[in-house]
C-alpha positions in Angstrom: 17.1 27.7 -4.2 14.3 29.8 -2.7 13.9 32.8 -1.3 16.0 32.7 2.3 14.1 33.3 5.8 15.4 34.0 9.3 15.1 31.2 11.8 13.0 31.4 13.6 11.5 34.7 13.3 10.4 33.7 9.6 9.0 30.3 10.3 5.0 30.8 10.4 2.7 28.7 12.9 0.2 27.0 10.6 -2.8 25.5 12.6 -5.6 22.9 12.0 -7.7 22.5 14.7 -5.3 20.6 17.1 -2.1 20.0 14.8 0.3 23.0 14.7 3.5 23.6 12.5 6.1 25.6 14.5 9.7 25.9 14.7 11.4 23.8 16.3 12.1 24.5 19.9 14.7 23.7 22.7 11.8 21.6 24.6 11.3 19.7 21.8 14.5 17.7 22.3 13.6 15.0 24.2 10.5 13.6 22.6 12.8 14.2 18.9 15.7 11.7 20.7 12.2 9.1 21.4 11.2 9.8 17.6 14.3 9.1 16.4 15.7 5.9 18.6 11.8 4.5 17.7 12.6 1.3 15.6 10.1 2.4 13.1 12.0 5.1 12.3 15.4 3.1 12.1 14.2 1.5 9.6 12.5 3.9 7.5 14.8 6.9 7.6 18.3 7.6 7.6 18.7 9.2 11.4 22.5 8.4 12.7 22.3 5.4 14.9 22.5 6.2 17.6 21.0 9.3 18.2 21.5 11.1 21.2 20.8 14.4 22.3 23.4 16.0 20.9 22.1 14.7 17.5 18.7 16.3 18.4 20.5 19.5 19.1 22.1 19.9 15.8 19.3 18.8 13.8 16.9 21.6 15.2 19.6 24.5 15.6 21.7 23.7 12.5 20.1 21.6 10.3 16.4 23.2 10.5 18.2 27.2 11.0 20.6 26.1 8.2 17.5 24.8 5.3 15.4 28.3 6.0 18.5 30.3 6.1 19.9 29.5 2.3 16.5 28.8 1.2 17.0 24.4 0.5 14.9 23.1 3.0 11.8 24.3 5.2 10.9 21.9 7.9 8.4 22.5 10.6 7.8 21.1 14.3 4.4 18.8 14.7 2.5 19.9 17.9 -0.1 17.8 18.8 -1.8 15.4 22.1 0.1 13.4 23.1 -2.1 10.2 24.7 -1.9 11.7 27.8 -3.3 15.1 26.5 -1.0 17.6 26.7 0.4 19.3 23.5 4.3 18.3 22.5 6.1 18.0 19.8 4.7 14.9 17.3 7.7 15.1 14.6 9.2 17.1 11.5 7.6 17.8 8.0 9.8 19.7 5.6 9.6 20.7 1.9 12.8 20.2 0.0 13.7 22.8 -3.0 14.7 21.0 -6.1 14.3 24.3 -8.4 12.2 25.2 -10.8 9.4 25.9 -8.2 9.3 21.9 -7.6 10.1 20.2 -3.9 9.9 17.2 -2.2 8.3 16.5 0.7 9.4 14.6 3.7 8.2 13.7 7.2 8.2 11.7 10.3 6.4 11.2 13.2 6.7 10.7 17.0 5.5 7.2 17.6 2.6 8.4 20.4 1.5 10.1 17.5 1.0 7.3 15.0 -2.7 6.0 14.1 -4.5 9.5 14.7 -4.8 11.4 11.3 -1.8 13.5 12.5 0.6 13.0 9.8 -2.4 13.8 7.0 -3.2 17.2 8.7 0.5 18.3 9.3 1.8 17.8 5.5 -1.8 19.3 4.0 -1.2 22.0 5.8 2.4 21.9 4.5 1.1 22.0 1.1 -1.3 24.6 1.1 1.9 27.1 2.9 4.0 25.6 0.1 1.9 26.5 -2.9 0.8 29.3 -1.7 3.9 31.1 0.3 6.4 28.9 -1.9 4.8 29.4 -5.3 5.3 25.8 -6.5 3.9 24.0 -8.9 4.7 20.1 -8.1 5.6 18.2 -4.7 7.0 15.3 -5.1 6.9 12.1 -2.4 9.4 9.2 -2.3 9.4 6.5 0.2 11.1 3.5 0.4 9.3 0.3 -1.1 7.0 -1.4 1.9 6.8 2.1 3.8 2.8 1.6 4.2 2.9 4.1 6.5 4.0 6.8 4.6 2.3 6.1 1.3 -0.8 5.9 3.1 -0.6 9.6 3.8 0.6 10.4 0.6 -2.7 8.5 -1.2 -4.7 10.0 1.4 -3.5 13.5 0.4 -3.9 13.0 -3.5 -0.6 12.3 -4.5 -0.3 10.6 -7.7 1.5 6.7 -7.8 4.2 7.5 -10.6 6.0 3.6 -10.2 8.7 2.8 -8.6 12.3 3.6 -8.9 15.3 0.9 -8.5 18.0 1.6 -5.9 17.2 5.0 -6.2 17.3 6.1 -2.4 20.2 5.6 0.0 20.4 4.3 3.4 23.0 3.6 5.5 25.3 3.2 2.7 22.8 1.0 0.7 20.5 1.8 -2.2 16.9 0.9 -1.7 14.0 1.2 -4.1 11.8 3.6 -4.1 7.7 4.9 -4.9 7.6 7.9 -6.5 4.6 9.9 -6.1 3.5 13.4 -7.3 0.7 16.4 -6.4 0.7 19.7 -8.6 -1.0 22.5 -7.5 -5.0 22.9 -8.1 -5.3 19.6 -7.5 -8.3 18.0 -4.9 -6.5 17.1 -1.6 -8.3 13.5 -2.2 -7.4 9.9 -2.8 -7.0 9.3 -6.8 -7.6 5.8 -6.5 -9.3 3.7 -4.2 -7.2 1.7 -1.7 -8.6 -2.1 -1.5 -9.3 -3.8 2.1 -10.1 -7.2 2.2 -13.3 -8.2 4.7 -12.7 -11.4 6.4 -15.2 -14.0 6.0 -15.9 -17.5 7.2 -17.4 -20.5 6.1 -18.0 -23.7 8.3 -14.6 -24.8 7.6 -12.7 -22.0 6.6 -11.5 -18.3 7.3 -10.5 -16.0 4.7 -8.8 -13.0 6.1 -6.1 -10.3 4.7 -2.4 -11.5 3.8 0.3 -10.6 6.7 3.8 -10.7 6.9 4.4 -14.2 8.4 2.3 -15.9 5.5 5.2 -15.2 3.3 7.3 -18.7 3.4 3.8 -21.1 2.8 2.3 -18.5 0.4 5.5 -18.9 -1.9 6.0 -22.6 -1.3 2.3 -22.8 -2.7 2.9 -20.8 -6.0 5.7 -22.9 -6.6 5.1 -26.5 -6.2 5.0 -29.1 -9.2 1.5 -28.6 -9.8 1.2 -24.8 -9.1 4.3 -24.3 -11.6 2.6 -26.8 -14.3 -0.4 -24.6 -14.6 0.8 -21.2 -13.6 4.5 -21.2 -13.9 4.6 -19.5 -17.1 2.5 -16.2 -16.3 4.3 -13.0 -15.4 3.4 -12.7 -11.9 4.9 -15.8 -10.7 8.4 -15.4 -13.1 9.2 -12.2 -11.4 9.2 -13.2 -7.8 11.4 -15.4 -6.1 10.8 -14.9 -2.3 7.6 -14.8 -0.2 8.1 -11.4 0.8 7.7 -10.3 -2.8 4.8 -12.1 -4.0 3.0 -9.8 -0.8 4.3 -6.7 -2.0 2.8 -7.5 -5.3 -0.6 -8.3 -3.2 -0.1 -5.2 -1.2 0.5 -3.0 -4.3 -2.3 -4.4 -5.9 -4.9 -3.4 -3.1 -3.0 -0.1 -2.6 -3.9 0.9 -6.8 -7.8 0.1 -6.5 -6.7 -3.2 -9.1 -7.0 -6.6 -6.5 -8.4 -8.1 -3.2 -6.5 -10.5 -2.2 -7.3 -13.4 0.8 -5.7 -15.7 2.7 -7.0 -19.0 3.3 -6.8 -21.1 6.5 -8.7 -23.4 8.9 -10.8 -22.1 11.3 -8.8 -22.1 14.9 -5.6 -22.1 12.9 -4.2 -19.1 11.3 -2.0 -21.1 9.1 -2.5 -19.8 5.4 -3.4 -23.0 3.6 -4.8 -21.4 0.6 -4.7 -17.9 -2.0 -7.6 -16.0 -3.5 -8.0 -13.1 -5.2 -10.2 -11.1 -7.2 -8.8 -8.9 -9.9 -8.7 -6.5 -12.9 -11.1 -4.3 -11.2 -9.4 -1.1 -12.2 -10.6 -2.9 -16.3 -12.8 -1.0 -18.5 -15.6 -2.6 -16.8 -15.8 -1.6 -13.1 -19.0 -4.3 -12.2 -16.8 -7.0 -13.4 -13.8 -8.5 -11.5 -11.8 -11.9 -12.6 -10.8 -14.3 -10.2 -7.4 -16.2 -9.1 -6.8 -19.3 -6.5 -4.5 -22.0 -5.2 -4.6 -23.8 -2.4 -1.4 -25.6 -0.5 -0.6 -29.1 -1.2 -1.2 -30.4 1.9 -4.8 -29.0 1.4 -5.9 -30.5 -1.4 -9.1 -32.8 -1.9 -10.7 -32.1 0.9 -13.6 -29.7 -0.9 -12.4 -26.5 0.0 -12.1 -24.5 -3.0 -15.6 -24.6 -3.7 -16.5 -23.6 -0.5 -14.0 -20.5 -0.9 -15.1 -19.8 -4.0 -18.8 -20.1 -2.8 -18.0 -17.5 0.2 -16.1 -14.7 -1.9 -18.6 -15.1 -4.2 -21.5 -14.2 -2.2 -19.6 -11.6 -1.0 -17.8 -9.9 -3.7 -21.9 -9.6 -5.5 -23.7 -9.0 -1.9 -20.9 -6.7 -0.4 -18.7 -5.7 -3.4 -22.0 -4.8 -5.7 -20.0 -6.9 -8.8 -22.3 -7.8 -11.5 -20.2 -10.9 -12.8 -16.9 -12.8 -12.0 -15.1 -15.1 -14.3 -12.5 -17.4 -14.0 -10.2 -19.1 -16.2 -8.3 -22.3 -16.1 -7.1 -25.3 -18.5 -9.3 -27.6 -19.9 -7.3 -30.4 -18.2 -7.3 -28.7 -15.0 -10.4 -30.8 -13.3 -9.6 -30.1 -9.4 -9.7 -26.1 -10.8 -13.3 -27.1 -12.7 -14.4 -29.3 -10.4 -14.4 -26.5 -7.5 -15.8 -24.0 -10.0 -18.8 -26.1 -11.0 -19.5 -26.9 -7.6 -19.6 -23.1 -6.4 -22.3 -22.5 -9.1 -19.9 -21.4 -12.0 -20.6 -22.3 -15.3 -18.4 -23.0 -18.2 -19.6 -20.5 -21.1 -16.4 -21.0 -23.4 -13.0 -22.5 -24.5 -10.3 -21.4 -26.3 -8.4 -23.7 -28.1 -4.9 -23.9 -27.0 -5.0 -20.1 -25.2 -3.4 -21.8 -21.7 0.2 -22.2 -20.9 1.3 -25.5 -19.2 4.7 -27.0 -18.6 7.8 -25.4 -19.8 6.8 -25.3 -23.0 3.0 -26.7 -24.2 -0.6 -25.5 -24.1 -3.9 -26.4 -23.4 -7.3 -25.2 -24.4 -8.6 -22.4 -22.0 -11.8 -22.8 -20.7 -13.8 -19.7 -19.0 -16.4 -20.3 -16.4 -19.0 -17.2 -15.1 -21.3 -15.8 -12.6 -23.5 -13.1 -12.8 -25.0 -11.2 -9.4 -29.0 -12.2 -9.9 -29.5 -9.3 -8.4 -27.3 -6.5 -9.6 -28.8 -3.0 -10.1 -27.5 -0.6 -12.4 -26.8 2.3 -10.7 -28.3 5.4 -12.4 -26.1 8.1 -14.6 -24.5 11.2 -11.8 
Protein backbone atom coordinates (compact mmCIF):
# COMPACT_ATOMS: atom_id res chain seq x y z
CA UNK A 1 0.00 0.00 0.00
CA UNK A 2 1.05 3.70 0.08
CA UNK A 3 2.01 5.89 2.32
CA UNK A 4 -1.29 6.50 4.80
CA UNK A 5 -2.87 10.16 5.12
CA UNK A 6 -5.34 11.73 7.64
CA UNK A 7 -8.81 12.35 6.28
CA UNK A 8 -9.40 15.00 5.69
CA UNK A 9 -6.68 17.08 6.92
CA UNK A 10 -4.30 15.28 4.31
CA UNK A 11 -6.49 15.40 1.25
CA UNK A 12 -5.17 18.47 -0.92
CA UNK A 13 -7.57 20.80 -3.02
CA UNK A 14 -6.24 20.51 -6.64
CA UNK A 15 -7.73 23.36 -8.91
CA UNK A 16 -8.13 24.00 -12.71
CA UNK A 17 -9.72 26.90 -13.42
CA UNK A 18 -13.29 25.95 -12.41
CA UNK A 19 -12.99 22.12 -11.53
CA UNK A 20 -11.79 21.44 -7.92
CA UNK A 21 -10.71 18.16 -6.18
CA UNK A 22 -11.62 18.19 -2.42
CA UNK A 23 -12.64 15.96 0.16
CA UNK A 24 -15.62 14.87 0.37
CA UNK A 25 -18.00 16.82 2.46
CA UNK A 26 -21.28 16.46 4.53
CA UNK A 27 -23.13 18.86 1.88
CA UNK A 28 -22.15 16.75 -0.74
CA UNK A 29 -24.66 14.11 0.13
CA UNK A 30 -27.54 14.84 -1.65
CA UNK A 31 -26.33 15.59 -5.19
CA UNK A 32 -23.95 11.91 -4.49
CA UNK A 33 -27.60 10.01 -3.72
CA UNK A 34 -28.73 11.98 -7.53
CA UNK A 35 -25.28 10.63 -8.95
CA UNK A 36 -25.76 7.49 -7.82
CA UNK A 37 -29.72 6.67 -8.37
CA UNK A 38 -28.81 8.23 -12.15
CA UNK A 39 -29.50 5.20 -14.53
CA UNK A 40 -26.30 5.85 -16.25
CA UNK A 41 -24.54 5.08 -13.37
CA UNK A 42 -26.66 1.80 -12.66
CA UNK A 43 -25.45 0.59 -15.37
CA UNK A 44 -22.00 1.45 -15.51
CA UNK A 45 -20.85 1.02 -11.92
CA UNK A 46 -21.48 -1.21 -9.19
CA UNK A 47 -23.31 1.36 -6.54
CA UNK A 48 -25.84 -0.83 -4.21
CA UNK A 49 -29.33 -0.49 -5.66
CA UNK A 50 -30.76 1.35 -4.10
CA UNK A 51 -28.83 3.87 -2.75
CA UNK A 52 -30.07 5.99 -0.22
CA UNK A 53 -28.63 8.40 1.99
CA UNK A 54 -27.35 6.34 4.30
CA UNK A 55 -25.28 4.70 1.38
CA UNK A 56 -23.99 8.24 0.60
CA UNK A 57 -22.97 8.56 4.22
CA UNK A 58 -20.85 5.63 4.47
CA UNK A 59 -19.20 5.98 1.16
CA UNK A 60 -17.81 9.58 1.98
CA UNK A 61 -17.06 9.02 5.89
CA UNK A 62 -15.97 5.33 5.69
CA UNK A 63 -15.17 4.41 2.49
CA UNK A 64 -13.28 7.69 1.31
CA UNK A 65 -11.66 8.25 5.34
CA UNK A 66 -11.01 4.41 5.20
CA UNK A 67 -8.76 4.36 1.33
CA UNK A 68 -6.54 7.52 2.63
CA UNK A 69 -6.20 6.17 6.04
CA UNK A 70 -4.39 2.66 5.12
CA UNK A 71 -3.02 4.09 2.05
CA UNK A 72 -5.42 1.69 -0.82
CA UNK A 73 -7.44 4.15 -2.30
CA UNK A 74 -7.43 8.11 -2.73
CA UNK A 75 -10.57 9.46 -4.05
CA UNK A 76 -11.43 13.09 -4.38
CA UNK A 77 -14.78 15.20 -4.45
CA UNK A 78 -15.56 17.00 -8.09
CA UNK A 79 -16.67 20.73 -7.60
CA UNK A 80 -17.82 22.27 -10.46
CA UNK A 81 -21.18 24.57 -12.05
CA UNK A 82 -23.74 23.06 -11.82
CA UNK A 83 -26.27 24.43 -14.90
CA UNK A 84 -27.67 26.74 -12.79
CA UNK A 85 -24.19 28.17 -11.81
CA UNK A 86 -23.43 27.55 -8.52
CA UNK A 87 -20.44 25.31 -7.48
CA UNK A 88 -21.52 21.56 -5.98
CA UNK A 89 -20.28 18.58 -5.88
CA UNK A 90 -19.93 16.92 -9.79
CA UNK A 91 -18.72 13.20 -8.56
CA UNK A 92 -15.72 11.11 -7.25
CA UNK A 93 -12.30 10.38 -9.02
CA UNK A 94 -9.96 8.06 -7.03
CA UNK A 95 -6.62 6.31 -7.70
CA UNK A 96 -6.44 2.73 -6.57
CA UNK A 97 -2.92 1.26 -5.22
CA UNK A 98 -2.10 -1.96 -6.87
CA UNK A 99 1.74 -1.89 -5.65
CA UNK A 100 4.67 -1.51 -7.10
CA UNK A 101 4.02 2.26 -7.65
CA UNK A 102 1.10 1.23 -10.20
CA UNK A 103 -2.82 2.29 -9.68
CA UNK A 104 -5.85 2.31 -11.24
CA UNK A 105 -8.01 5.00 -11.84
CA UNK A 106 -11.65 5.23 -11.44
CA UNK A 107 -14.38 7.92 -11.65
CA UNK A 108 -17.93 9.05 -12.00
CA UNK A 109 -19.77 11.86 -12.61
CA UNK A 110 -22.92 13.80 -11.44
CA UNK A 111 -25.25 13.69 -14.48
CA UNK A 112 -25.66 17.78 -14.59
CA UNK A 113 -22.19 17.45 -15.06
CA UNK A 114 -22.00 15.29 -18.17
CA UNK A 115 -21.02 16.86 -21.79
CA UNK A 116 -18.77 19.79 -20.36
CA UNK A 117 -15.04 18.71 -20.33
CA UNK A 118 -15.47 18.11 -16.55
CA UNK A 119 -14.54 14.57 -16.15
CA UNK A 120 -11.11 15.24 -18.51
CA UNK A 121 -10.00 18.16 -16.14
CA UNK A 122 -10.76 16.34 -12.82
CA UNK A 123 -8.70 12.94 -13.57
CA UNK A 124 -5.68 15.08 -15.40
CA UNK A 125 -5.47 16.72 -12.50
CA UNK A 126 -5.61 13.38 -10.64
CA UNK A 127 -2.73 12.35 -12.62
CA UNK A 128 -0.42 14.97 -12.33
CA UNK A 129 -1.10 14.76 -8.02
CA UNK A 130 -0.60 10.99 -8.59
CA UNK A 131 2.68 11.00 -10.31
CA UNK A 132 3.91 13.59 -8.69
CA UNK A 133 2.73 13.23 -4.83
CA UNK A 134 2.20 9.35 -5.40
CA UNK A 135 5.43 8.64 -7.25
CA UNK A 136 3.89 6.21 -9.81
CA UNK A 137 4.94 4.99 -12.70
CA UNK A 138 1.73 3.46 -14.58
CA UNK A 139 -2.19 4.18 -14.16
CA UNK A 140 -4.09 1.90 -15.39
CA UNK A 141 -8.08 2.45 -16.78
CA UNK A 142 -10.70 -0.35 -17.17
CA UNK A 143 -14.23 0.12 -18.13
CA UNK A 144 -16.67 -2.05 -19.00
CA UNK A 145 -17.10 -2.90 -22.91
CA UNK A 146 -19.61 -0.11 -24.58
CA UNK A 147 -18.77 2.44 -21.66
CA UNK A 148 -18.19 5.38 -24.42
CA UNK A 149 -18.37 7.63 -21.89
CA UNK A 150 -15.57 6.72 -19.95
CA UNK A 151 -13.19 5.62 -22.65
CA UNK A 152 -13.66 8.82 -24.21
CA UNK A 153 -11.94 10.55 -21.27
CA UNK A 154 -9.48 7.96 -21.05
CA UNK A 155 -8.43 8.57 -25.11
CA UNK A 156 -8.75 12.13 -24.47
CA UNK A 157 -6.24 11.95 -21.65
CA UNK A 158 -3.53 9.66 -23.49
CA UNK A 159 -4.23 6.54 -22.21
CA UNK A 160 -3.05 3.75 -24.24
CA UNK A 161 -6.01 0.95 -25.79
CA UNK A 162 -4.17 -2.35 -24.42
CA UNK A 163 -7.49 -4.83 -25.74
CA UNK A 164 -9.95 -6.08 -24.07
CA UNK A 165 -10.25 -8.50 -21.25
CA UNK A 166 -13.08 -11.33 -21.02
CA UNK A 167 -15.34 -11.45 -17.94
CA UNK A 168 -12.75 -9.74 -16.21
CA UNK A 169 -14.90 -7.15 -14.14
CA UNK A 170 -17.77 -7.93 -11.85
CA UNK A 171 -21.04 -6.48 -11.44
CA UNK A 172 -23.78 -7.33 -9.55
CA UNK A 173 -22.68 -10.78 -9.32
CA UNK A 174 -21.87 -11.03 -13.10
CA UNK A 175 -18.61 -10.86 -14.95
CA UNK A 176 -18.50 -8.35 -17.73
CA UNK A 177 -15.68 -7.69 -20.24
CA UNK A 178 -13.60 -5.19 -20.04
CA UNK A 179 -10.98 -2.32 -22.00
CA UNK A 180 -7.95 -2.13 -20.55
CA UNK A 181 -6.15 0.98 -20.97
CA UNK A 182 -2.70 2.31 -19.73
CA UNK A 183 -0.71 5.98 -19.12
CA UNK A 184 2.97 5.90 -17.65
CA UNK A 185 4.39 8.79 -16.41
CA UNK A 186 6.26 11.41 -18.99
CA UNK A 187 3.87 10.74 -21.24
CA UNK A 188 1.89 13.77 -23.37
CA UNK A 189 -1.62 14.16 -21.75
CA UNK A 190 -2.86 13.75 -25.58
CA UNK A 191 -4.98 11.40 -27.65
CA UNK A 192 -2.56 8.48 -29.23
CA UNK A 193 -4.81 7.82 -31.85
CA UNK A 194 -7.31 9.59 -33.59
CA UNK A 195 -10.93 8.90 -32.86
CA UNK A 196 -13.06 8.61 -36.25
CA UNK A 197 -16.54 10.65 -36.68
CA UNK A 198 -18.52 9.99 -39.54
CA UNK A 199 -19.99 13.32 -41.40
CA UNK A 200 -23.43 12.78 -42.73
CA UNK A 201 -23.95 13.32 -46.25
CA UNK A 202 -26.83 13.21 -48.67
CA UNK A 203 -27.55 12.45 -52.08
CA UNK A 204 -30.90 13.04 -53.96
CA UNK A 205 -32.08 9.81 -52.71
CA UNK A 206 -30.18 8.92 -49.88
CA UNK A 207 -28.72 9.84 -46.33
CA UNK A 208 -25.71 8.49 -44.99
CA UNK A 209 -25.34 9.22 -41.38
CA UNK A 210 -23.38 7.46 -38.20
CA UNK A 211 -24.61 3.91 -36.88
CA UNK A 212 -26.94 4.04 -33.64
CA UNK A 213 -28.18 1.73 -31.38
CA UNK A 214 -31.61 0.89 -32.83
CA UNK A 215 -29.92 -0.02 -36.36
CA UNK A 216 -28.73 -3.14 -34.75
CA UNK A 217 -31.55 -5.86 -35.73
CA UNK A 218 -31.67 -4.62 -39.84
CA UNK A 219 -27.88 -4.10 -39.86
CA UNK A 220 -27.37 -7.91 -38.76
CA UNK A 221 -30.31 -9.21 -40.84
CA UNK A 222 -28.30 -7.57 -43.85
CA UNK A 223 -24.83 -9.21 -43.14
CA UNK A 224 -26.50 -12.34 -42.94
CA UNK A 225 -28.90 -13.09 -45.71
CA UNK A 226 -28.28 -15.72 -48.51
CA UNK A 227 -26.54 -13.51 -50.66
CA UNK A 228 -24.60 -11.47 -48.02
CA UNK A 229 -23.40 -14.88 -46.46
CA UNK A 230 -22.47 -16.32 -50.19
CA UNK A 231 -20.02 -13.49 -50.72
CA UNK A 232 -18.92 -12.50 -47.32
CA UNK A 233 -19.79 -15.27 -44.97
CA UNK A 234 -16.48 -16.64 -44.78
CA UNK A 235 -14.35 -13.50 -43.62
CA UNK A 236 -13.52 -12.98 -40.01
CA UNK A 237 -15.71 -10.15 -39.19
CA UNK A 238 -18.87 -11.61 -39.96
CA UNK A 239 -17.88 -15.35 -38.22
CA UNK A 240 -17.37 -13.73 -34.92
CA UNK A 241 -20.63 -11.92 -34.45
CA UNK A 242 -23.81 -13.26 -33.94
CA UNK A 243 -26.18 -10.34 -32.75
CA UNK A 244 -26.68 -6.78 -34.11
CA UNK A 245 -25.41 -5.25 -31.02
CA UNK A 246 -22.02 -6.73 -31.76
CA UNK A 247 -21.45 -6.07 -35.31
CA UNK A 248 -21.76 -2.05 -33.75
CA UNK A 249 -19.35 -2.49 -31.18
CA UNK A 250 -17.03 -3.75 -33.87
CA UNK A 251 -18.04 -0.34 -35.87
CA UNK A 252 -17.67 1.61 -32.83
CA UNK A 253 -14.25 0.15 -31.88
CA UNK A 254 -13.11 0.65 -35.23
CA UNK A 255 -13.82 4.46 -35.31
CA UNK A 256 -12.70 4.68 -31.61
CA UNK A 257 -8.72 3.15 -32.96
CA UNK A 258 -8.28 5.79 -35.89
CA UNK A 259 -8.83 2.22 -38.32
CA UNK A 260 -12.70 2.73 -39.94
CA UNK A 261 -15.64 5.18 -40.80
CA UNK A 262 -18.42 3.55 -40.86
CA UNK A 263 -22.14 4.83 -42.46
CA UNK A 264 -25.44 4.04 -42.31
CA UNK A 265 -27.54 4.00 -45.20
CA UNK A 266 -31.26 5.03 -45.50
CA UNK A 267 -33.89 6.95 -47.48
CA UNK A 268 -34.19 10.37 -47.13
CA UNK A 269 -37.42 11.15 -44.65
CA UNK A 270 -36.94 7.66 -43.28
CA UNK A 271 -34.20 6.83 -40.82
CA UNK A 272 -34.56 3.26 -41.55
CA UNK A 273 -30.90 1.80 -42.15
CA UNK A 274 -31.34 0.19 -45.57
CA UNK A 275 -27.78 -0.05 -46.31
CA UNK A 276 -23.73 -0.37 -44.80
CA UNK A 277 -20.66 1.44 -45.80
CA UNK A 278 -17.44 1.78 -44.64
CA UNK A 279 -14.05 2.88 -45.35
CA UNK A 280 -11.17 1.10 -43.88
CA UNK A 281 -7.55 0.15 -43.13
CA UNK A 282 -6.74 3.67 -42.61
CA UNK A 283 -4.45 3.02 -39.62
CA UNK A 284 -2.29 0.73 -43.00
CA UNK A 285 1.19 1.65 -43.81
CA UNK A 286 -0.26 4.03 -46.26
CA UNK A 287 -2.26 6.79 -44.44
CA UNK A 288 -3.67 8.61 -48.03
CA UNK A 289 -5.10 5.30 -48.87
CA UNK A 290 -8.36 3.81 -47.33
CA UNK A 291 -10.18 0.48 -48.72
CA UNK A 292 -13.74 0.31 -48.91
CA UNK A 293 -16.77 -2.13 -47.71
CA UNK A 294 -20.69 -2.11 -48.54
CA UNK A 295 -23.98 -3.99 -48.49
CA UNK A 296 -27.15 -2.91 -48.91
CA UNK A 297 -30.58 -4.68 -47.44
CA UNK A 298 -32.47 -6.99 -49.57
CA UNK A 299 -35.33 -5.20 -49.73
CA UNK A 300 -33.06 -2.42 -51.24
CA UNK A 301 -31.70 -3.88 -53.95
CA UNK A 302 -31.80 -2.73 -57.76
CA UNK A 303 -32.94 0.29 -57.44
CA UNK A 304 -29.26 2.14 -58.25
CA UNK A 305 -28.29 3.00 -54.98
CA UNK A 306 -24.94 1.72 -54.43
CA UNK A 307 -23.46 3.77 -56.94
CA UNK A 308 -24.86 6.69 -55.80
CA UNK A 309 -23.44 5.87 -52.17
CA UNK A 310 -20.41 5.02 -53.42
CA UNK A 311 -20.38 8.21 -55.68
CA UNK A 312 -21.20 10.44 -52.32
CA UNK A 313 -18.45 8.85 -49.90
CA UNK A 314 -16.31 9.07 -52.58
CA UNK A 315 -16.41 12.67 -53.15
CA UNK A 316 -16.18 13.03 -49.72
CA UNK A 317 -13.67 10.80 -48.31
CA UNK A 318 -10.98 12.72 -51.33
CA UNK A 319 -12.69 16.35 -50.88
CA UNK A 320 -13.17 16.13 -47.05
CA UNK A 321 -11.06 13.16 -45.92
CA UNK A 322 -7.82 14.44 -48.24
CA UNK A 323 -7.41 10.39 -49.40
CA UNK A 324 -5.36 10.03 -52.36
CA UNK A 325 -6.95 6.59 -53.54
CA UNK A 326 -9.75 4.11 -52.48
CA UNK A 327 -10.02 0.54 -53.63
CA UNK A 328 -12.45 -1.93 -53.41
CA UNK A 329 -12.57 -5.55 -53.86
CA UNK A 330 -15.19 -8.01 -54.75
CA UNK A 331 -15.65 -11.43 -56.81
CA UNK A 332 -15.46 -11.61 -60.26
CA UNK A 333 -19.02 -13.01 -60.37
CA UNK A 334 -20.29 -10.45 -58.15
CA UNK A 335 -21.90 -7.95 -61.02
CA UNK A 336 -24.51 -5.97 -58.75
CA UNK A 337 -21.00 -5.25 -56.52
CA UNK A 338 -19.22 -4.21 -60.16
CA UNK A 339 -21.89 -2.92 -61.58
CA UNK A 340 -22.31 -0.07 -58.80
CA UNK A 341 -18.49 0.33 -58.73
CA UNK A 342 -18.18 1.08 -62.51
CA UNK A 343 -20.95 3.32 -62.37
CA UNK A 344 -19.40 5.49 -59.42
CA UNK A 345 -16.36 6.01 -61.69
CA UNK A 346 -14.25 2.99 -60.32
CA UNK A 347 -12.17 1.10 -62.52
CA UNK A 348 -11.12 -2.42 -62.50
CA UNK A 349 -7.16 -2.40 -62.44
CA UNK A 350 -6.74 -6.26 -61.58
CA UNK A 351 -7.84 -9.89 -60.74
CA UNK A 352 -6.63 -12.45 -58.75
CA UNK A 353 -7.30 -15.71 -59.77
CA UNK A 354 -9.28 -17.63 -57.25
CA UNK A 355 -8.19 -15.05 -54.14
CA UNK A 356 -12.25 -14.64 -53.05
CA UNK A 357 -14.09 -16.89 -50.74
CA UNK A 358 -17.74 -17.83 -51.77
CA UNK A 359 -20.09 -20.37 -50.38
CA UNK A 360 -19.17 -22.70 -47.72
CA UNK A 361 -16.44 -23.95 -49.33
CA UNK A 362 -15.34 -22.47 -53.16
CA UNK A 363 -13.63 -19.47 -54.55
CA UNK A 364 -13.77 -17.01 -57.17
CA UNK A 365 -11.29 -14.81 -58.84
CA UNK A 366 -10.85 -11.39 -56.97
CA UNK A 367 -11.15 -8.48 -58.88
CA UNK A 368 -9.86 -4.87 -57.48
CA UNK A 369 -11.41 -1.75 -58.69
CA UNK A 370 -9.63 2.05 -57.80
CA UNK A 371 -9.86 5.64 -57.58
CA UNK A 372 -7.42 8.11 -57.25
CA UNK A 373 -8.21 11.95 -55.76
CA UNK A 374 -7.35 14.10 -59.18
CA UNK A 375 -6.49 16.46 -57.03
CA UNK A 376 -4.49 15.17 -54.15
CA UNK A 377 -1.49 17.26 -52.86
CA UNK A 378 1.31 15.86 -51.10
CA UNK A 379 1.68 17.46 -48.05
CA UNK A 380 5.25 18.63 -47.55
CA UNK A 381 7.88 16.82 -44.97
CA UNK A 382 7.36 18.48 -40.89
Amino acid sequence: MAEPRVFPDDVPVLVDREVSLRAHRPTDLDEMVVQCTDPLNIRWTTVPVPFTRQDATFYATKVMAGGWADGTEFGFAIEAPHPDGVHRFCGTVSLRWMGENVAEVAYGLHPAARGRGIARRAVSLLLDWGFTELGLDVVVWYAEVGNWRSRRVAWALGFSHDGTVARLLRQRGERKDAWVGSLRAGEPREPVTRWLSPAVLETERLRLRPLADEDAERLFEMLNDERARHYGGRTRSVREQHTGEQVLLRAREGEAEGKRYHWAVTERGDDRIIGYVQVFELDGLDETAGKLGYTLHADSRGKGYLAEVLTALTDHAFDDLGLRLLSLRTAASNTASRRGAERAGYAHVATEPAAFTIGDSDFDDLVVYQRQNPNWVRADPA
